[in-house]
Structure formats: C-alpha cells, structure tokens
Kinemage of the C-alpha trace (Angstrom):
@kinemage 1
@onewidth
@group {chain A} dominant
@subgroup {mainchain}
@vectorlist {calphas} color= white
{ca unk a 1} P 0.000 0.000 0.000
{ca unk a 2} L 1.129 3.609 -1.264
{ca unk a 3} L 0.987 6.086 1.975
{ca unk a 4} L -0.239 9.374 1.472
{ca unk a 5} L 0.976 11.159 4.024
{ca unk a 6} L 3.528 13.630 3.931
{ca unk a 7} L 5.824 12.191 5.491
{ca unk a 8} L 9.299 10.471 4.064
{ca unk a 9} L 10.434 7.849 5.719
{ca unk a 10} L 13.857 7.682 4.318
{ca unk a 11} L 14.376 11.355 5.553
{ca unk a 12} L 17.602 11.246 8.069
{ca unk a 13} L 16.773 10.884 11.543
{ca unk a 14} L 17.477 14.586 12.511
{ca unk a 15} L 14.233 14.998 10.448
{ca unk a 16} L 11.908 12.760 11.593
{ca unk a 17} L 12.695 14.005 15.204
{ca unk a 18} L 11.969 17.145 14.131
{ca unk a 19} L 8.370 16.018 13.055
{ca unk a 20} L 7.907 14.422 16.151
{ca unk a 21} L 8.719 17.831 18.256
{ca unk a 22} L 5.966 20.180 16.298
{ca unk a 23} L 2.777 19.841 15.146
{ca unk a 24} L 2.206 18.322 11.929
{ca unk a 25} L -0.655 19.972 11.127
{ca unk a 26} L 1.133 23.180 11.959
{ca unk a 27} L 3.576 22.449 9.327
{ca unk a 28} L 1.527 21.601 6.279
{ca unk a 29} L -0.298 18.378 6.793
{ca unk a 30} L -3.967 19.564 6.093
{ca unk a 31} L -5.586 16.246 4.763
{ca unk a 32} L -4.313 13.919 6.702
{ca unk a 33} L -4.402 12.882 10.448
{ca unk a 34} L -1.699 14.321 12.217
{ca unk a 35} L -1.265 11.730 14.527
{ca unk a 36} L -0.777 9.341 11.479
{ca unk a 37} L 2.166 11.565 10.447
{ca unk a 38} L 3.624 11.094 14.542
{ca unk a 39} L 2.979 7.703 14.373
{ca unk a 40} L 5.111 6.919 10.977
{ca unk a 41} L 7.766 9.223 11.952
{ca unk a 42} L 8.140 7.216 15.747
{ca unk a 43} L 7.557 4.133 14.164
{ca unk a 44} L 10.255 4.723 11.985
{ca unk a 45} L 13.259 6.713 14.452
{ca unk a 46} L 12.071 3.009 16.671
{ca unk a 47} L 12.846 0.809 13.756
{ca unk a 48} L 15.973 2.824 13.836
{ca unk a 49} L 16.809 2.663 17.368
{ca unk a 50} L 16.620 6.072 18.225
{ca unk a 51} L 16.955 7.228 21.711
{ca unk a 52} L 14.341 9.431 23.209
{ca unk a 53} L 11.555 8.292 20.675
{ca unk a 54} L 9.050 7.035 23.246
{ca unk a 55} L 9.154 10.613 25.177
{ca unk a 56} L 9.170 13.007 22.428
{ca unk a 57} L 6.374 11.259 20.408
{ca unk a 58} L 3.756 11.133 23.811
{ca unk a 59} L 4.649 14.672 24.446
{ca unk a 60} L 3.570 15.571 20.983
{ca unk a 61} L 0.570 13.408 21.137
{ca unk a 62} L -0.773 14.650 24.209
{ca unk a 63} L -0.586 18.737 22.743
{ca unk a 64} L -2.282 17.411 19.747
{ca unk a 65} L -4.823 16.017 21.719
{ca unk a 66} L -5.216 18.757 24.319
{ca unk a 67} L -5.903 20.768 20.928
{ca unk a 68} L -8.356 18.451 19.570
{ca unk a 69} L -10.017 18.348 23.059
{ca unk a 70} L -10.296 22.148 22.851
{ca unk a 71} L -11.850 22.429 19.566
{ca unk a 72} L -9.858 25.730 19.573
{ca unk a 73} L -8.532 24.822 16.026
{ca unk a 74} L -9.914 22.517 13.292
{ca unk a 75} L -7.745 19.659 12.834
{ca unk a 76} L -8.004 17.065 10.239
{ca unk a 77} L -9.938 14.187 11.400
{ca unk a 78} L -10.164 11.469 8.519
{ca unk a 79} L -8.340 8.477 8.271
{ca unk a 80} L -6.458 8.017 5.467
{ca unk a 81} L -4.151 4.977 6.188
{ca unk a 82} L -6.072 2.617 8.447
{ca unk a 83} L -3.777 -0.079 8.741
{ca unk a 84} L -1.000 1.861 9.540
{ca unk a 85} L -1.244 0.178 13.738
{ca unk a 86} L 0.722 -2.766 11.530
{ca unk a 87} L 3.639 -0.531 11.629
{ca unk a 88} L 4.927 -2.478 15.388
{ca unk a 89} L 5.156 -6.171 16.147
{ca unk a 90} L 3.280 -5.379 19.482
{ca unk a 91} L -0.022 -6.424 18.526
{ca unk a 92} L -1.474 -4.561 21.810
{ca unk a 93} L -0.057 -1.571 21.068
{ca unk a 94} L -1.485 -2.010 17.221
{ca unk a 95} L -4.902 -2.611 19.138
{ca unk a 96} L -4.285 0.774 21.320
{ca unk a 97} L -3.485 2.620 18.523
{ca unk a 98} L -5.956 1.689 16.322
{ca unk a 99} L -9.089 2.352 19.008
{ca unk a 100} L -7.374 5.731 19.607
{ca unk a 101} L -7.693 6.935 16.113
{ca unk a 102} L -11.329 4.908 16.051
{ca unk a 103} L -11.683 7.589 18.541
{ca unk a 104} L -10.168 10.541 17.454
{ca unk a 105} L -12.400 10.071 14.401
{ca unk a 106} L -15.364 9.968 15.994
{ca unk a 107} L -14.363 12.937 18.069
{ca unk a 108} L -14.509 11.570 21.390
{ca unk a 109} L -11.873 12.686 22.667
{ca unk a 110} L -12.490 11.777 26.405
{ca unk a 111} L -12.198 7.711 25.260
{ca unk a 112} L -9.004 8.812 23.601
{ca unk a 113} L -7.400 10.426 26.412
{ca unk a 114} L -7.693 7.146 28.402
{ca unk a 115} L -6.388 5.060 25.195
{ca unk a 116} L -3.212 7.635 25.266
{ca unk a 117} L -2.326 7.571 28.570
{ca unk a 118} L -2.506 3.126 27.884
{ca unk a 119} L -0.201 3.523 25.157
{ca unk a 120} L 2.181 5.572 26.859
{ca unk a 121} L 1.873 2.856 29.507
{ca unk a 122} L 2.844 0.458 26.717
{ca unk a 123} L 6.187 2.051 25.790
C-alpha cells in the first residue's frame, strides 16, 4: 500500500525528530491525520533505534490532543491509512493505537485520552 501522508520515511533521523517535536498539522499536513504523520515518523526513528523516541512522540501526542479536546482549532480528522497500527510487532499496542484513532475520528476525545495515557503505559 502507497501512503499518502507527507511524510518520508527515508528522511535522516534529525528529520523525523523534528516532526515528532511540532505539530504536523502546523507544518503543512492539512488532509491527513496528524497523529498518522507522529505515528510513521516514531515508528520509523524506533525501527531505527533512536533514543528518546518514546518521550518526544507522547509529548507531541498529548498537545495534539489537548488541541483536539479544545476544539480551539480545526484539525483534520479522517483516516487516510487505516492499517497503519501494523507498523509495530506489538499487537497490543497495534490494538491501542488503532481504538485511539477509532476515537479521534469519531471525536470523542475523552475515550481517547484514556487510550493515550494506555499507550504511553505500553512504551
């Protein structure tokens, strides 16, 4: 499956951590979910073996969803790659991240807070 998110995965590392410190939606990413695009780039620096992954990628998760769960700004809330929870070998973690976009979706964001806060138990 082609990904259409903006996001390139064979970008050097510097890069990807630099996606996983702002906002994608800040930066360009109006179509897609911007969670999808911190979720490839993590997945990714992990496969790599990056240090300081885990941290920096649940920071950045939970100001994107502190934003969501202030409506303050209209983010992007469509799915466009839902199989992308394939991406780790930890099939709860797949599960977890899966129900939290399910959620994010649907705009409930008070599910998704608790499905966060499991994932970062997770890492």
């Amino acid at each position: 499956m082609i990904s259409t998110l903006p996001l390139d995965t064979e970008a050097p590392s510097r890069i990807l951590v630099r996606v996983l410190r702002n906002q994608p939606d800040l930066q360009g990413c109006d179509d897609t979910l911007p969670e999808s695009v911190l979720w490839r780039a993590w997945c990714e620096l992990r496969r790599r073996g990056e240090e300081g992954v885990d941290q920096a990628f649940v920071r950045s998760m939970r100001q994107l969803h502190l934003r969501r769960s202030l409506a303050a700004t209209p983010i992007p809330s469509v799915d466009t790659d839902p199989d992308e929870h394939r991406l780790v070998d930890d099939p709860m973690l797949a599960e977890l991240w899966k129900a939290y976009k399910r959620c994010i979706c649907s705009q409930r964001t008070g599910p998704a807070a608790q499905l966060l806060r499991d994932i970062e138990a997770r890492l």
